[in-house]
N, C-alpha and C positions, 0 to 999 in steps of 0.2 A: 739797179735791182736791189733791194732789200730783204735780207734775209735775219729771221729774230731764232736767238741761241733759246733753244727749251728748257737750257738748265740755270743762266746767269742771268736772261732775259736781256740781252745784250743786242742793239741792232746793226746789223753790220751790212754797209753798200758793198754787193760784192759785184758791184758795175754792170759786167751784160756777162757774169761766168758764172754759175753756181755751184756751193762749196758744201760739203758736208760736215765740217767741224769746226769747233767755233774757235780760233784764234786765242783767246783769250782762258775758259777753261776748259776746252776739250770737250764742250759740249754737243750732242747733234742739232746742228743748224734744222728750222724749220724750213716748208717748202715758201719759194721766193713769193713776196706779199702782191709785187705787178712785174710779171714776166716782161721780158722786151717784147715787143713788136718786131717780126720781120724788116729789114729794112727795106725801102726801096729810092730808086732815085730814077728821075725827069728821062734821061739818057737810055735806061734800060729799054729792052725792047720788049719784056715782059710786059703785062698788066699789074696794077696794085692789085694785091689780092682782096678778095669780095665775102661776105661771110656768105654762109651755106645757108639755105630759107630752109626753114625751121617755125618750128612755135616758138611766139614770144613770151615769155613769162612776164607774169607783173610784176611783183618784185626784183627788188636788188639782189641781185649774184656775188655770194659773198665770195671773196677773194680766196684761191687752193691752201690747205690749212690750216684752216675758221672752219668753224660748225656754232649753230645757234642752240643757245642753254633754255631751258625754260624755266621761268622761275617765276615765284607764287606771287600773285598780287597783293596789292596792299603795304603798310609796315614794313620793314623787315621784323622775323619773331625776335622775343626777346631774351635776353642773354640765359643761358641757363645759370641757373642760381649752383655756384659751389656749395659740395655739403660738408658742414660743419664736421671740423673732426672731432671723432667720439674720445679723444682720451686713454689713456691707460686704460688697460683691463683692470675690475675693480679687485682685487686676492684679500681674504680676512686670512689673519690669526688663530682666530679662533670659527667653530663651525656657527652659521648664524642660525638663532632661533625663531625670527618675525614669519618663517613661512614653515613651520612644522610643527605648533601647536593649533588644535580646532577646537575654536572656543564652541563648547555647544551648552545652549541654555538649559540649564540645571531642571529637570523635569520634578515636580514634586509630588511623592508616592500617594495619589488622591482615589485611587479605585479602593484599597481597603476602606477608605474612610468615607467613598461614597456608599460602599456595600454595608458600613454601618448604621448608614442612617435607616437602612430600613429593618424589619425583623431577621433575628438572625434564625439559625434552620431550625433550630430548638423546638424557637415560639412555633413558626411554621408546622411543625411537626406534630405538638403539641394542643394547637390547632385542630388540623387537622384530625387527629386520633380523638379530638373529643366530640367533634362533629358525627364521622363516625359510630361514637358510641351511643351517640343522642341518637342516633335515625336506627341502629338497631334495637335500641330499648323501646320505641315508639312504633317498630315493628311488631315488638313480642306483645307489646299491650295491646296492640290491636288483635295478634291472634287471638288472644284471649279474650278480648271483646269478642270477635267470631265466633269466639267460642261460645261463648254465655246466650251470645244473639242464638244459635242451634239449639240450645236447651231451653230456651227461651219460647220455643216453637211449644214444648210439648205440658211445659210448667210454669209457673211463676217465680220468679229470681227474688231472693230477699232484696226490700228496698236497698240497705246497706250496700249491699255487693252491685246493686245496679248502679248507684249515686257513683263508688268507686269506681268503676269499670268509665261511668262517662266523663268523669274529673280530670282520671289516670289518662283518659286519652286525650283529654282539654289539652293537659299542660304537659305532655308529650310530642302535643302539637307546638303547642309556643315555644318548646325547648328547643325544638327541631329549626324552627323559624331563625331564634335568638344565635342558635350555633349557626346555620348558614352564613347569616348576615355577619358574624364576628371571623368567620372562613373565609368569608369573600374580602373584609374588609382586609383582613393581616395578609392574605393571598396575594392580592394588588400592591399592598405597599410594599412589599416584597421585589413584584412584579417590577414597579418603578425604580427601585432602589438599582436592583440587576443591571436594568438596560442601561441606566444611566451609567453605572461604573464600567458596563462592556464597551457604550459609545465614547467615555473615556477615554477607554485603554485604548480604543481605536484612534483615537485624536480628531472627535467629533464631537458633537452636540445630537443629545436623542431626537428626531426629526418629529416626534410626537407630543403636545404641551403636558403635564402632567394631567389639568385637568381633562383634556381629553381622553388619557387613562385610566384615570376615572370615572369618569361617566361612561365609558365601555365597558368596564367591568362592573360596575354597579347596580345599572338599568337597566332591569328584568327585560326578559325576552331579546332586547339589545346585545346586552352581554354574550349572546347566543354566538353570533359573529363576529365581533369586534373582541373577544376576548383570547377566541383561538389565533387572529390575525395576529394578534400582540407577541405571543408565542410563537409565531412561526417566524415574526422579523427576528424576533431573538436569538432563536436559533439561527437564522440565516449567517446573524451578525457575528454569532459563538461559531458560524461554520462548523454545528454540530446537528444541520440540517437533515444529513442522510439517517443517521445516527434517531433520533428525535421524532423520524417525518411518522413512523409507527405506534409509538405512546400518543400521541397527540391528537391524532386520527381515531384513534379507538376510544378516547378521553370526549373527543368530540361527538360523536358519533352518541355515545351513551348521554352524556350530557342532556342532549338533544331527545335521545327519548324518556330521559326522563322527567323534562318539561313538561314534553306533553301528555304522559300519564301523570304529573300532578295537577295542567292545567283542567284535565280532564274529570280528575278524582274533586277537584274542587269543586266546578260546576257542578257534579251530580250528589254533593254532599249538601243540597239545600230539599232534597224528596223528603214526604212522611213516612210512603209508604215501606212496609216491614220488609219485603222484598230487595227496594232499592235501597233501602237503609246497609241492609246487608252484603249487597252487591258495592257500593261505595265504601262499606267496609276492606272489601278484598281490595278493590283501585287502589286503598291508600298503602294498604301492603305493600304491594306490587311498584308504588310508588316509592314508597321509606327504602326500599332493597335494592330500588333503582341510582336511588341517592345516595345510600350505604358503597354502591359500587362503581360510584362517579366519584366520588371521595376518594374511593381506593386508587382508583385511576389516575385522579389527580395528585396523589401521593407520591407515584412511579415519577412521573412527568418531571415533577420537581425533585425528587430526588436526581433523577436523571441530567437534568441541570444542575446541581451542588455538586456533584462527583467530579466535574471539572472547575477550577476555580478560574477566576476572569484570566485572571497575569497568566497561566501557563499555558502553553502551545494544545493543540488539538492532538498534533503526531509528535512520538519523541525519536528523536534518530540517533542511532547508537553506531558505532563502529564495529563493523563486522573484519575481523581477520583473515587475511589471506594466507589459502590454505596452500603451502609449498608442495611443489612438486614430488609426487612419490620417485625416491629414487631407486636406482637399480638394485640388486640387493647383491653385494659383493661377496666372491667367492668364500666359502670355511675356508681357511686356514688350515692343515694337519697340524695335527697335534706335534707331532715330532718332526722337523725335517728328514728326508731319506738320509739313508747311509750313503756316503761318499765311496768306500771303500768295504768289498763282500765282508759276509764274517771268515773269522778266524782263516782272514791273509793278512800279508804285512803290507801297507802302502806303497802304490811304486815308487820309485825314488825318482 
């Protein structure tokens, strides 16, 4: 009978006796690997013993103290890879500087000098205030055309004064013409000048070609929509939309009608009649005053834009101080401490 030490792996015949510890290093012996068999012999009057009927198993009966391992098919895996040792910890001297400087690309100041290229608020301004005064002067001569035209009913006007009155309003006309069209042109380049240095500062590209912006601003009755559109991205872009959304709308609005009391005033300035003559007289008024006041409107508008410059913020935030606690308001003090001792007695001792 064979019995194997679990700790030396030593196999030791311990004949037909089984032993618990191993000879050698004191290890616990396993259970024995083929027990005896019973004996028996010829002479006995017993029978050999018979096994017990039973189910047969298919497989082999692994011997008492074996158990079966399972283990992966294939290969065996492979060795795991030792990892490389890291070394010293790396210590400087001195503190390092490759990860505490951020190089950032040098931005170069291009919104003043994009906002130069177009008119500055001056010109704009200047512009403007002349235009205005072209369309009120072109108003008054036409009162007074009306006027002349009323007295005109009941007398005859010296040629003079008549040639003058229709000349005066010829080229009150063309002046009115000449100023728009030099208001609308310094208007726009302005217009583009603006967006470009704001789409700048934003660190974009204007999303509109230039000539697109011109030809919006330019092209009668076009102009009508594409010009307040223009003004409203810009503001969007100035985020000085809420602010803006009121001048723009009422700039618009007037704009628009007075379009079309001069599209109107044109048309019915081709009659003979003394009547219409006169009546097309009053349209144009009504027109010049309309224009006079679309001007003025548009003056707000852009002013209202230049009050804030592209570079500075919309909000300025300041620090507000925190106000400490009111504290308790500690007792007066007397003037005098009390007397320790009444008057005129001696202290006790």
């Amino acid at each position: 009978m064979i019995q194997v030490c679990s700790q030396c792996g030593t196999r030791w015949n311990v004949r037909d006796r089984q032993r618990s510890w191993c000879p050698r290093c004191n290890g616990a012996l396993m259970a024995p690997v083929n027990p005896p068999a019973p004996q028996w012999s010829p002479g006995a009057t017993s029978h050999p013993p018979t096994k017990a009927p039973g189910p047969q198993t298919g497989g082999p009966r692994l011997p008492q103290g074996f158990r079966w391992i399972a283990v992966r098919p294939g290969p065996p895996p492979a060795p795991r890879r030792r990892r490389r040792p890291l070394g010293p910890t790396p210590r400087y001297s001195y503190i390092p500087r490759w990860g505490l400087a951020d190089h950032l690309a040098p931005v170069a100041p291009i919104d003043a000098a994009a906002e130069k290229k177009g008119p500055a608020p001056v010109t704009v301004r200047a512009a403007l205030l002349s235009a205005i005064t072209v369309f009120g002067l072109a108003a008054a001569i036409h009162i007074v055309r009306y006027v002349l035209l009323l007295i005109n009913r009941t007398s005859l006007l010296p040629p003079l004064v008549a040639g003058a009155a229709l000349w005066l309003g010829v080229l009150a006309s063309l002046a009115a013409i000449v100023a728009v069209i030099l208001t609308a042109v310094v208007t726009t380049s302005w217009l583009i000048a603006r967006r470009a240095a704001v789409y700048h500062h934003l660190g974009q590209d204007d999303p509109r070609p230039a000539w697109a912006l011109w030809a919006g601003c330019l092209v009668p009755v076009a102009n009508l929509v594409w010009a307040p559109v223009y003004l409203i991205e810009l503001a969007h872009a100035e985020q000085t939309h809420a602010r803006l959304r009121g001048p723009i709308t009422a700039w618009w609005i007037a704009w628009t009608l007075s379009t079309a009391v001069s599209i109107f005033s044109i048309a019915t300035s081709f009659t003979t009649k003394p009547q219409g003559i006169a009546d097309n007289t009053v349209w144009v008024i009504v027109a010049y005053l309309l224009g006079a006041g679309v001007l003025v409107l548009l003056w707000q508008v852009f002013d209202a834009f230049v009050r804030k410059p592209v570079e500075r913020p919309l909000h300025r935030w300041v620090m507000v101080g925190v106000e400490q606690p009111a504290q308790p308001a500690e007792p007066a003090e007397p003037e005098s401490p009390p007397a320790v001792e009444p008057d005129q007695q001696e202290p006790a001792a």
